[in-house]
SEFIZA-3560 file (N, C-alpha, C; in Angstrom, 3 decimals):
REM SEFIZA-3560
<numar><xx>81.904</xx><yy>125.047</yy><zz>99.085</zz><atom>N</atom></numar>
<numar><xx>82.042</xx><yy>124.258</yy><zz>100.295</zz><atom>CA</atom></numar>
<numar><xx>82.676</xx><yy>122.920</yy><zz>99.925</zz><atom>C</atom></numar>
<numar><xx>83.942</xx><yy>122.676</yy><zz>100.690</zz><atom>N</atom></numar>
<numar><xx>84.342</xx><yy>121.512</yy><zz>100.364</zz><atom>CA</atom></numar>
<numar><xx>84.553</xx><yy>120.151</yy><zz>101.875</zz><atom>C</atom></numar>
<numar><xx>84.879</xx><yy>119.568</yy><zz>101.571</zz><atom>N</atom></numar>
<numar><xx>84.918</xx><yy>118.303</yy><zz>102.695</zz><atom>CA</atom></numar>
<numar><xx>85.889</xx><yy>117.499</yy><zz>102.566</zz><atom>C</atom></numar>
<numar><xx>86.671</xx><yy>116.755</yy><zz>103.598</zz><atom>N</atom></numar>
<numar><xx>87.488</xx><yy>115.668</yy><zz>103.832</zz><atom>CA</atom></numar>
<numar><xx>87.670</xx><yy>114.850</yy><zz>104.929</zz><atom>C</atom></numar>
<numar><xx>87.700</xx><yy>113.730</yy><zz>104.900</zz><atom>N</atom></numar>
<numar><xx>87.840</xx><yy>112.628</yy><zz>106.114</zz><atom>CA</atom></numar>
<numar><xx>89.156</xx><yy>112.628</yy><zz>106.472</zz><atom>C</atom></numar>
<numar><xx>89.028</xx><yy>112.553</yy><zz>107.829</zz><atom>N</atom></numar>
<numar><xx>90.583</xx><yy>112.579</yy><zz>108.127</zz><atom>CA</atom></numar>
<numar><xx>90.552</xx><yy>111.149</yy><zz>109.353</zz><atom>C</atom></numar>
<numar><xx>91.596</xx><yy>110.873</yy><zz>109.776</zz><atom>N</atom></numar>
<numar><xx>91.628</xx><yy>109.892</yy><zz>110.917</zz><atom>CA</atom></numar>
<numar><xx>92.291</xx><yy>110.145</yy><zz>111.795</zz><atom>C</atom></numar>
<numar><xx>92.300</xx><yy>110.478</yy><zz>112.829</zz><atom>N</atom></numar>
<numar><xx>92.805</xx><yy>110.586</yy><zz>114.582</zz><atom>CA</atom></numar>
<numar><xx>93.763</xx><yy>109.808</yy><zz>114.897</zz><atom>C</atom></numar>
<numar><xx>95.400</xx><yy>110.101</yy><zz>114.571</zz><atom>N</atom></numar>
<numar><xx>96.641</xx><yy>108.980</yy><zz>114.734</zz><atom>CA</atom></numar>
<numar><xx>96.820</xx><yy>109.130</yy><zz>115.804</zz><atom>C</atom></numar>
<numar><xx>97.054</xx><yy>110.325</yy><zz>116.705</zz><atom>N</atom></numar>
<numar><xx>97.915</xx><yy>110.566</yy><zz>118.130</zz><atom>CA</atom></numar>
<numar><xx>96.993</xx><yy>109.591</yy><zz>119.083</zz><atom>C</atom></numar>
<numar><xx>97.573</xx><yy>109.654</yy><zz>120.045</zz><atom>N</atom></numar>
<numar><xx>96.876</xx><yy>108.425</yy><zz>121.068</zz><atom>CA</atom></numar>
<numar><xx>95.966</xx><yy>109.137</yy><zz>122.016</zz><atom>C</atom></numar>
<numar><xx>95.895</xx><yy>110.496</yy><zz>122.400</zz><atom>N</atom></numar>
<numar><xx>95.281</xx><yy>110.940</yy><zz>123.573</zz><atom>CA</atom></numar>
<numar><xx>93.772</xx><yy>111.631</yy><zz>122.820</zz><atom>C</atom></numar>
<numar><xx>93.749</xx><yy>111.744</yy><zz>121.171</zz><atom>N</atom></numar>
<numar><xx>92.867</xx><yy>112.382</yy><zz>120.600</zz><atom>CA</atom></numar>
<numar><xx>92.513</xx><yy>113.867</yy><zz>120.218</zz><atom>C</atom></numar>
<numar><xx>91.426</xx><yy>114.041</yy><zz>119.938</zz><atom>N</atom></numar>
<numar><xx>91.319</xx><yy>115.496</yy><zz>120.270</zz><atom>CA</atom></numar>
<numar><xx>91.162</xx><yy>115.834</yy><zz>121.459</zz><atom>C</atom></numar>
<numar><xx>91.783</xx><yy>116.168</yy><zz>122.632</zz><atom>N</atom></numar>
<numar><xx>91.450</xx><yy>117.012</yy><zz>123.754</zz><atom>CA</atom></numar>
<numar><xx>92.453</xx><yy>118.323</yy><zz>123.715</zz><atom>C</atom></numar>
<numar><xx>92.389</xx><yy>118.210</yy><zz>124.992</zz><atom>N</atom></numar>
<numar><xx>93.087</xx><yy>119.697</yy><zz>125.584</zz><atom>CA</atom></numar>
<numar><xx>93.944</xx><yy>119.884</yy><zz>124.481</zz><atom>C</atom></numar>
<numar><xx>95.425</xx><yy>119.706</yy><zz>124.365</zz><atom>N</atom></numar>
<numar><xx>96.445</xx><yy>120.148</yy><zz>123.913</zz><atom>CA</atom></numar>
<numar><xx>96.176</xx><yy>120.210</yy><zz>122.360</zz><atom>C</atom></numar>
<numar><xx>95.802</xx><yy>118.899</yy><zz>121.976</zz><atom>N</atom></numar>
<numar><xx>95.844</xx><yy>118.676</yy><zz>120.472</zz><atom>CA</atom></numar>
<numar><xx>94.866</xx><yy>119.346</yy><zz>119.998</zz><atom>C</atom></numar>
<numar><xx>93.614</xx><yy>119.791</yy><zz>121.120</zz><atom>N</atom></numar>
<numar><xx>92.119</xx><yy>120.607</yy><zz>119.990</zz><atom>CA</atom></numar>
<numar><xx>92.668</xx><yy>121.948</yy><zz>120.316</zz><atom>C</atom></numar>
<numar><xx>93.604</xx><yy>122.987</yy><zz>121.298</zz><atom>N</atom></numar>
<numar><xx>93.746</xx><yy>123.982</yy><zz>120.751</zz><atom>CA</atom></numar>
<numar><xx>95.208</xx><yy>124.184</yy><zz>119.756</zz><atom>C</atom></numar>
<numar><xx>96.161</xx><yy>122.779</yy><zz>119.620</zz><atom>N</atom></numar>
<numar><xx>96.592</xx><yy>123.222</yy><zz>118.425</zz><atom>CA</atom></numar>
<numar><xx>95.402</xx><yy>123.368</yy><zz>116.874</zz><atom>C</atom></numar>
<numar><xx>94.748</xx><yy>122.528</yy><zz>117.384</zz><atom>N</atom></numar>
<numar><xx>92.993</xx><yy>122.461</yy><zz>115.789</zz><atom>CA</atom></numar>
<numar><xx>92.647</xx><yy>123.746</yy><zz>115.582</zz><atom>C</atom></numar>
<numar><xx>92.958</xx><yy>124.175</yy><zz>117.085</zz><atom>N</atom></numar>
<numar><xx>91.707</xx><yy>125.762</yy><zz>116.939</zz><atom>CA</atom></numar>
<numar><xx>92.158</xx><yy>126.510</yy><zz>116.605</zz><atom>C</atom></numar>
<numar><xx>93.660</xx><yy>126.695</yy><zz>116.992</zz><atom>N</atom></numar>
<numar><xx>94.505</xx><yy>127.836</yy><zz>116.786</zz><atom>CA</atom></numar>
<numar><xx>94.829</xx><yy>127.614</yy><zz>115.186</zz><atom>C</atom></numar>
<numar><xx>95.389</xx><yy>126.252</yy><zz>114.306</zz><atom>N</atom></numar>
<numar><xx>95.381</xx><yy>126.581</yy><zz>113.174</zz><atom>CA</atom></numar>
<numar><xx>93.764</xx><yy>126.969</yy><zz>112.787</zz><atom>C</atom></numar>
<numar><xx>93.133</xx><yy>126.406</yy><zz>112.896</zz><atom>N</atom></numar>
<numar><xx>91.417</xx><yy>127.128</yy><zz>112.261</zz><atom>CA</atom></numar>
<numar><xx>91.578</xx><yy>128.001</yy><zz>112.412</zz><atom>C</atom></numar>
<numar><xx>92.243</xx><yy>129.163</yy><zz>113.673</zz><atom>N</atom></numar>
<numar><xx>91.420</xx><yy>130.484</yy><zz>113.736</zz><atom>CA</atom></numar>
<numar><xx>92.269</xx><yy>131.302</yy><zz>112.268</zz><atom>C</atom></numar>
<numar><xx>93.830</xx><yy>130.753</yy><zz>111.979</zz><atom>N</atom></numar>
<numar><xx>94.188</xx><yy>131.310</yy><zz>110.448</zz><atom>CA</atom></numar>
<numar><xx>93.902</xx><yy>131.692</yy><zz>109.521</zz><atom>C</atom></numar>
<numar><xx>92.381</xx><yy>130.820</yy><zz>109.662</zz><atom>N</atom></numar>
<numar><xx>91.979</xx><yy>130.795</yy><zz>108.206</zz><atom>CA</atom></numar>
<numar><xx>90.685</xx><yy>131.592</yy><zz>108.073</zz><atom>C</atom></numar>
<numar><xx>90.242</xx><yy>132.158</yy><zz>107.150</zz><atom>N</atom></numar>
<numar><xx>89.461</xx><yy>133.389</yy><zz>106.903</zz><atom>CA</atom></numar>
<numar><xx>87.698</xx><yy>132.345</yy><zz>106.728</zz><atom>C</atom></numar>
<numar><xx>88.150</xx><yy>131.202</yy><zz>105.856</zz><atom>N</atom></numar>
<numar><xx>86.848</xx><yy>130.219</yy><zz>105.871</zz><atom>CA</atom></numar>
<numar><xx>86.015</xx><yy>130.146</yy><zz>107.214</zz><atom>C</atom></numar>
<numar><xx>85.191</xx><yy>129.969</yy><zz>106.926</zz><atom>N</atom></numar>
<numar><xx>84.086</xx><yy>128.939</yy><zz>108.303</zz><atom>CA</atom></numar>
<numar><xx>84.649</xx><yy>127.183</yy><zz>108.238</zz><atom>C</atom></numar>
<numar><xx>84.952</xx><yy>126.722</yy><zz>109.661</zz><atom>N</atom></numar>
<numar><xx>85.547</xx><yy>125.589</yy><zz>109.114</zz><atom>CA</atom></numar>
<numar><xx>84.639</xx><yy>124.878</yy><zz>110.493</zz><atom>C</atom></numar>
<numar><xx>84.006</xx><yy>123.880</yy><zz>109.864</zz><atom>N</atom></numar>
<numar><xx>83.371</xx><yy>122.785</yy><zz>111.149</zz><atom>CA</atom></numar>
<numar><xx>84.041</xx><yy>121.163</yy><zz>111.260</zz><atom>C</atom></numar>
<numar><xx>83.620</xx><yy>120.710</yy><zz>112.133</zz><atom>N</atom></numar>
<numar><xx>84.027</xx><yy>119.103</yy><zz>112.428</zz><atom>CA</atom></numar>
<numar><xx>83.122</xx><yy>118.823</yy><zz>112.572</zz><atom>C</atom></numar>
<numar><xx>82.892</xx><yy>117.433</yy><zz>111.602</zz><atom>N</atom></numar>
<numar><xx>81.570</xx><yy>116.729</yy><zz>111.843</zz><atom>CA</atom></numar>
<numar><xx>82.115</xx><yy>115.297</yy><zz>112.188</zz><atom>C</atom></numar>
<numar><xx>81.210</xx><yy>114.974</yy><zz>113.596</zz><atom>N</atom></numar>
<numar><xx>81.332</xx><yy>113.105</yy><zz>113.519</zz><atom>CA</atom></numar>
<numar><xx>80.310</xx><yy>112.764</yy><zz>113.979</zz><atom>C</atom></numar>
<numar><xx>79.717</xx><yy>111.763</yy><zz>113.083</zz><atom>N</atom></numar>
<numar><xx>78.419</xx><yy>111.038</yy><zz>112.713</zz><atom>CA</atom></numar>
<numar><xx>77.510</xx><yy>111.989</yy><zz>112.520</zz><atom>C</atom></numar>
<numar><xx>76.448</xx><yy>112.418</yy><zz>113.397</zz><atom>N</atom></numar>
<numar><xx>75.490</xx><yy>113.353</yy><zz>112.803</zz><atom>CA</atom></numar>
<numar><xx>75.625</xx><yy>114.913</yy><zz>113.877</zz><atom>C</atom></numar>
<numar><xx>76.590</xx><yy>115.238</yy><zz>114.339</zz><atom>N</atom></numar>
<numar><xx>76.864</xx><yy>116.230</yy><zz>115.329</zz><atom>CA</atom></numar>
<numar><xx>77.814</xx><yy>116.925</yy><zz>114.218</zz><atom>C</atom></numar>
<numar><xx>77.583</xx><yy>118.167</yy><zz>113.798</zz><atom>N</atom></numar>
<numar><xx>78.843</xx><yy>119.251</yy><zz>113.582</zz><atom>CA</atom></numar>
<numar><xx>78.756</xx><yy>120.350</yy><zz>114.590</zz><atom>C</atom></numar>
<numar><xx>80.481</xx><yy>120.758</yy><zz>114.690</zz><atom>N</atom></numar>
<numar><xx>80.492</xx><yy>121.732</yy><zz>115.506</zz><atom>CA</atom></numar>
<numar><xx>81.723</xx><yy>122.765</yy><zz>114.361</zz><atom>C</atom></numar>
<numar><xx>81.575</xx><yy>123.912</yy><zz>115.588</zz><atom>N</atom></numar>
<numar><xx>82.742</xx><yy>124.628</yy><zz>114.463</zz><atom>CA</atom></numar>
<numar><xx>83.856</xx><yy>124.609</yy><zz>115.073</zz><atom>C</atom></numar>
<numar><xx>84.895</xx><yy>124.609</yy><zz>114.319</zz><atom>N</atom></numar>
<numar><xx>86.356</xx><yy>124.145</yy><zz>114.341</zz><atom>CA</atom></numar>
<numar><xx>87.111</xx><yy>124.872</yy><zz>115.126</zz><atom>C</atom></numar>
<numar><xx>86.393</xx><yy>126.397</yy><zz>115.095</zz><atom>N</atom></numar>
<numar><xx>87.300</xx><yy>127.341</yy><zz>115.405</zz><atom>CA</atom></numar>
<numar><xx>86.896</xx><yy>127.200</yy><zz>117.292</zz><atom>C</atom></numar>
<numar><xx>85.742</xx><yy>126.329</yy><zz>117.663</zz><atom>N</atom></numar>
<numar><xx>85.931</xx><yy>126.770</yy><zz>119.064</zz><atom>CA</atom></numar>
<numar><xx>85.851</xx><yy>125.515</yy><zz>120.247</zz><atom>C</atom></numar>
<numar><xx>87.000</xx><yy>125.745</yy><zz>120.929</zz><atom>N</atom></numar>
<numar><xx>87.122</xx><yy>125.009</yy><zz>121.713</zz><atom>CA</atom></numar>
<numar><xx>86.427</xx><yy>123.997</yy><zz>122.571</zz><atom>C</atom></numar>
<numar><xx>85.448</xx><yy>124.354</yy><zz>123.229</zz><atom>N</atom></numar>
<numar><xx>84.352</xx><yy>123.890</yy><zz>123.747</zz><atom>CA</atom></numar>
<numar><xx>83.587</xx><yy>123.076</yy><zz>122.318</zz><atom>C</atom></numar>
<numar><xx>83.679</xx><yy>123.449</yy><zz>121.646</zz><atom>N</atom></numar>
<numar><xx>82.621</xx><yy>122.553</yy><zz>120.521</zz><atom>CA</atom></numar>
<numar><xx>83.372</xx><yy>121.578</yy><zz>120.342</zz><atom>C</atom></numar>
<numar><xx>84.753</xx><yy>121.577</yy><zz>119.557</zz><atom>N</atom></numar>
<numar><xx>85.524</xx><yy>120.407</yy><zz>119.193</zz><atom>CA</atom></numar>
<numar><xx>85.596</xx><yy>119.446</yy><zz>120.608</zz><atom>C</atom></numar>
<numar><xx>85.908</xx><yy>120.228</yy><zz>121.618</zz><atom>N</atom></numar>
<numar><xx>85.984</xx><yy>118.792</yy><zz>123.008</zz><atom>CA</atom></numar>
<numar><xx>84.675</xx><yy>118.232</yy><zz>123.085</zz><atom>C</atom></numar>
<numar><xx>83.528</xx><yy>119.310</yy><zz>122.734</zz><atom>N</atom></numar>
<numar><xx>82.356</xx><yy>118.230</yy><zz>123.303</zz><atom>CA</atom></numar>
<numar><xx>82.025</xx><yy>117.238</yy><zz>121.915</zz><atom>C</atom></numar>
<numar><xx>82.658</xx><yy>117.192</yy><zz>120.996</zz><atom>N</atom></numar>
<numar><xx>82.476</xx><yy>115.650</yy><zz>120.248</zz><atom>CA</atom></numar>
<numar><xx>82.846</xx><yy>114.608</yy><zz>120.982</zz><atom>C</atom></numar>
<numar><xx>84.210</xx><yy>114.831</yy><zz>121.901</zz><atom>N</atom></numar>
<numar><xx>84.397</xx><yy>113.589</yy><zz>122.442</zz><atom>CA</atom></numar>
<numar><xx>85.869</xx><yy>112.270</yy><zz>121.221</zz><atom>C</atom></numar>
<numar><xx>86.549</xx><yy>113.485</yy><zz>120.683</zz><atom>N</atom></numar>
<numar><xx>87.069</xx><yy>112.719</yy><zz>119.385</zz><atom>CA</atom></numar>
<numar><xx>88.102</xx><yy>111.610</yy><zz>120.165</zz><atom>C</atom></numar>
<numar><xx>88.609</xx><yy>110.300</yy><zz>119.707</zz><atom>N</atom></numar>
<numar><xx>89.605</xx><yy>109.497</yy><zz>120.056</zz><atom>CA</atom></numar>
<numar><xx>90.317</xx><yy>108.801</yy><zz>118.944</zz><atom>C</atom></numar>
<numar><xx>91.352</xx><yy>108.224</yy><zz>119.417</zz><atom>N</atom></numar>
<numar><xx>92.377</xx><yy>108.069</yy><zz>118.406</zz><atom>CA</atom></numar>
<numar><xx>91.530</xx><yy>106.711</yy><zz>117.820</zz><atom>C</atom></numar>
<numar><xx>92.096</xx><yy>106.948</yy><zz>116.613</zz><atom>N</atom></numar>
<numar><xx>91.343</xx><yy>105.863</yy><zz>115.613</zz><atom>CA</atom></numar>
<numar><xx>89.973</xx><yy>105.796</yy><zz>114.748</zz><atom>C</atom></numar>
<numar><xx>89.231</xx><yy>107.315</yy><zz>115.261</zz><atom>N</atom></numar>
<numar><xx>88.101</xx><yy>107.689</yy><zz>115.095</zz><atom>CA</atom></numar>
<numar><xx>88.241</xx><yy>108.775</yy><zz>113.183</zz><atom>C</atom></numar>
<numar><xx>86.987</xx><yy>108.276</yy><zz>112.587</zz><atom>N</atom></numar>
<numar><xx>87.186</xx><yy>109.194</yy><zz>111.591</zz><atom>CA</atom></numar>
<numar><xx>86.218</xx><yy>110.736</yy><zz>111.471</zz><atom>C</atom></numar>
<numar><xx>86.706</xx><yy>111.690</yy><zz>111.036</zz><atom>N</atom></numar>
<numar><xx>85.984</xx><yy>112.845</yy><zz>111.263</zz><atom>CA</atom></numar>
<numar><xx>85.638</xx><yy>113.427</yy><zz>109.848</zz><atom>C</atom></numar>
<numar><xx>84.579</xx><yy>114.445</yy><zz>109.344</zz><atom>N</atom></numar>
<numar><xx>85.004</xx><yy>115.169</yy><zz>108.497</zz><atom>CA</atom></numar>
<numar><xx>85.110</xx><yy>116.387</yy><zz>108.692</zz><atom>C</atom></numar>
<numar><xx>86.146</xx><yy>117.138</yy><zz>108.048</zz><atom>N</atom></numar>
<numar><xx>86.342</xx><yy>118.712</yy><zz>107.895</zz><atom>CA</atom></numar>
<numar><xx>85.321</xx><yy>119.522</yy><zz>107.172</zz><atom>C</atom></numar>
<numar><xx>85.576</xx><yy>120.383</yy><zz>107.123</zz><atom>N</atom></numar>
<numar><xx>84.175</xx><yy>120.882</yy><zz>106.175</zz><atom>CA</atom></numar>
<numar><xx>84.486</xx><yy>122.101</yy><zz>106.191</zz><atom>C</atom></numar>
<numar><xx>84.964</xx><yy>123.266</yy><zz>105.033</zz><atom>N</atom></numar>
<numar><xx>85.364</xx><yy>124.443</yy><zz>104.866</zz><atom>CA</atom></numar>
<numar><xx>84.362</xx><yy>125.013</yy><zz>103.797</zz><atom>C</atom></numar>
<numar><xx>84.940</xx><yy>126.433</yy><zz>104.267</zz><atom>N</atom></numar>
<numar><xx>83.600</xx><yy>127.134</yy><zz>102.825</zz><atom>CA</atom></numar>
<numar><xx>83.956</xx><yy>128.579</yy><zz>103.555</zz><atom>C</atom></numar>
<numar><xx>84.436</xx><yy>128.939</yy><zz>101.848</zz><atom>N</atom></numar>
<numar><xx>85.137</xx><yy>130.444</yy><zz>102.399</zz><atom>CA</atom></numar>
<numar><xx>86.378</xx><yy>130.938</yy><zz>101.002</zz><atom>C</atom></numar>
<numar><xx>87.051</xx><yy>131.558</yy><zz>101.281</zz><atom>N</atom></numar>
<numar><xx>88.139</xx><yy>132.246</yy><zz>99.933</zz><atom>CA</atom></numar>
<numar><xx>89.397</xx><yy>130.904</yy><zz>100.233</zz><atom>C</atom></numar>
<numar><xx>89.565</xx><yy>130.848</yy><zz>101.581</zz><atom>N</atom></numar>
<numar><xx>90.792</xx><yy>130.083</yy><zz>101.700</zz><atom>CA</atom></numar>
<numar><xx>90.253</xx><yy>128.704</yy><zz>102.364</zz><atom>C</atom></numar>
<numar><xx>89.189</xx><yy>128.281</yy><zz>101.707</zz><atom>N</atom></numar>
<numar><xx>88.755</xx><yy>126.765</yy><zz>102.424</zz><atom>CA</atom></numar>
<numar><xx>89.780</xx><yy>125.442</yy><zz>101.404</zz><atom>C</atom></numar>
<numar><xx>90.196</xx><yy>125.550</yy><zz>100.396</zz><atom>N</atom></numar>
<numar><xx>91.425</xx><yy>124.702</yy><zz>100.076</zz><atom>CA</atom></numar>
<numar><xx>92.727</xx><yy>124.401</yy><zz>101.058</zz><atom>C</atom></numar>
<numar><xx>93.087</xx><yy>125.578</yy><zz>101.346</zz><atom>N</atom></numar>
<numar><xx>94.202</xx><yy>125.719</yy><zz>102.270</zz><atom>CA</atom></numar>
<numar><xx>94.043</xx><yy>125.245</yy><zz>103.342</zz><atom>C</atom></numar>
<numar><xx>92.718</xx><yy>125.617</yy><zz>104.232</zz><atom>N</atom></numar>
<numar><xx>92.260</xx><yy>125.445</yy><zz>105.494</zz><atom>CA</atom></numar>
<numar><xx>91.988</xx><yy>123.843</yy><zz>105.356</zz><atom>C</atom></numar>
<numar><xx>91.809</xx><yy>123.432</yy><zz>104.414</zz><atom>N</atom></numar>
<numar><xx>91.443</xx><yy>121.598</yy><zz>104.758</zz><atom>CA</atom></numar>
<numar><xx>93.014</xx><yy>121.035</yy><zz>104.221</zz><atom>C</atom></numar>
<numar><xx>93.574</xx><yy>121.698</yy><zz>103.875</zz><atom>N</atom></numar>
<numar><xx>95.146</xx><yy>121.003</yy><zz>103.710</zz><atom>CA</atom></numar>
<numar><xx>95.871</xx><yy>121.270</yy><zz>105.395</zz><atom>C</atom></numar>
<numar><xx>95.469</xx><yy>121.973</yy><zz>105.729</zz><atom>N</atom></numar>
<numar><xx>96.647</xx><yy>122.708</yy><zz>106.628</zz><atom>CA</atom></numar>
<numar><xx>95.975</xx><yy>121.620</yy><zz>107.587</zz><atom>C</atom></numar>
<numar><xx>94.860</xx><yy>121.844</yy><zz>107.947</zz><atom>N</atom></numar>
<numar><xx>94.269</xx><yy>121.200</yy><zz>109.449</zz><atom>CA</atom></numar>
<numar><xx>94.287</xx><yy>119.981</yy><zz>109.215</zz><atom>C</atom></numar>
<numar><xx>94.232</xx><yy>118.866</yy><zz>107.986</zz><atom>N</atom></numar>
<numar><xx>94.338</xx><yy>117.694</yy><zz>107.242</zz><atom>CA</atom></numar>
<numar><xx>95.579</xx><yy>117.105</yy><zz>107.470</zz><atom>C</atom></numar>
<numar><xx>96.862</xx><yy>118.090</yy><zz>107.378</zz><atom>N</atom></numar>
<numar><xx>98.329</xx><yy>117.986</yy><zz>107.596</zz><atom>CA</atom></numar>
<numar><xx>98.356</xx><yy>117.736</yy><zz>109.541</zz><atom>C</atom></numar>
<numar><xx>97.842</xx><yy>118.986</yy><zz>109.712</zz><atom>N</atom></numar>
<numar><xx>98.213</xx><yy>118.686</yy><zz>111.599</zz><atom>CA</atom></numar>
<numar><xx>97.735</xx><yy>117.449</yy><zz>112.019</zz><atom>C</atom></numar>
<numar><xx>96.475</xx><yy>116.992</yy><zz>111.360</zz><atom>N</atom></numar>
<numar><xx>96.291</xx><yy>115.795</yy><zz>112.359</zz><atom>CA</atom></numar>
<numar><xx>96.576</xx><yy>114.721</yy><zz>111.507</zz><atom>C</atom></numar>
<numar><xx>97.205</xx><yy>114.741</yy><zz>110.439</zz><atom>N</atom></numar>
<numar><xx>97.987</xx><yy>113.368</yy><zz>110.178</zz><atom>CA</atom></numar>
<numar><xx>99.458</xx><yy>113.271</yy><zz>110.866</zz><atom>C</atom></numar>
<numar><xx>99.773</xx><yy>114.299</yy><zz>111.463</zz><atom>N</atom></numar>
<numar><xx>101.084</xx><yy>114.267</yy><zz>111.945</zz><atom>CA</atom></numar>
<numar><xx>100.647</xx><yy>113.754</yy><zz>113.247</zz><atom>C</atom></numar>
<numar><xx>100.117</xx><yy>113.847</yy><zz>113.570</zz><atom>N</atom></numar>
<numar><xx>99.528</xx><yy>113.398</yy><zz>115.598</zz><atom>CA</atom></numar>
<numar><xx>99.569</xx><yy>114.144</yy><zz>115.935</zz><atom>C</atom></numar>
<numar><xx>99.555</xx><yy>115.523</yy><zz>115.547</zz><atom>N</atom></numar>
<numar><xx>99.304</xx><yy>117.015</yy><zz>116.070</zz><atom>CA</atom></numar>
<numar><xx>101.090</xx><yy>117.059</yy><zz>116.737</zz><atom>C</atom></numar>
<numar><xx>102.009</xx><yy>116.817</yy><zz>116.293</zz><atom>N</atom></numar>
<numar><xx>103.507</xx><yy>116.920</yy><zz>116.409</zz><atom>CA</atom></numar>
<numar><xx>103.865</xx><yy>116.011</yy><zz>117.602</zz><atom>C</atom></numar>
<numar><xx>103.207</xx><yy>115.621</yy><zz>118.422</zz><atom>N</atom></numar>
<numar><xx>103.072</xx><yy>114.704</yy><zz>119.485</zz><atom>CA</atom></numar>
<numar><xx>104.164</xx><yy>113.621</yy><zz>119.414</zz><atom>C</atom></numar>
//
């Protein structure tokens, strides 16, 4: 099981558009992958969980993988949201 902090650049956050680009790369990956912020984790792969954190731009999160391809899965989803989710 591994972990990484990431930070929320795009301006609108995680909602609609940007959490099912999150979900759709999560669902790629063969790992279990969650989002944790502050003391709430949810899992990555589902929609309703990632919106009900409530994420906004400027906010820090951690990833959290554990699985054959949890390296990949925290690079890949690590990459989308440093880009602003292509936004």
């Amino acid at each position: 099981m591994i972990s990484r902090d990431v930070t929320i650049q795009n301006n609108v956050g995680l909602h609609a558009r940007p959490a099912t680009f999150f979900i759709q790369k999560a669902n790629t990956y063969k790992s279990s992958i969650w989002v944790e912020k502050e003391d709430r984790r949810v899992n990555a792969k589902s929609l309703l969980g990632v919106l009900s954190l409530g994420i906004v731009k400027g906010m820090t999160i951690t990833l959290i993988a554990d699985g054959p391809d949890e390296n990949e899965a925290l690079e890949g989803l690590a990459e989308l949201v440093d880009t602003g989710f292509n936004e």
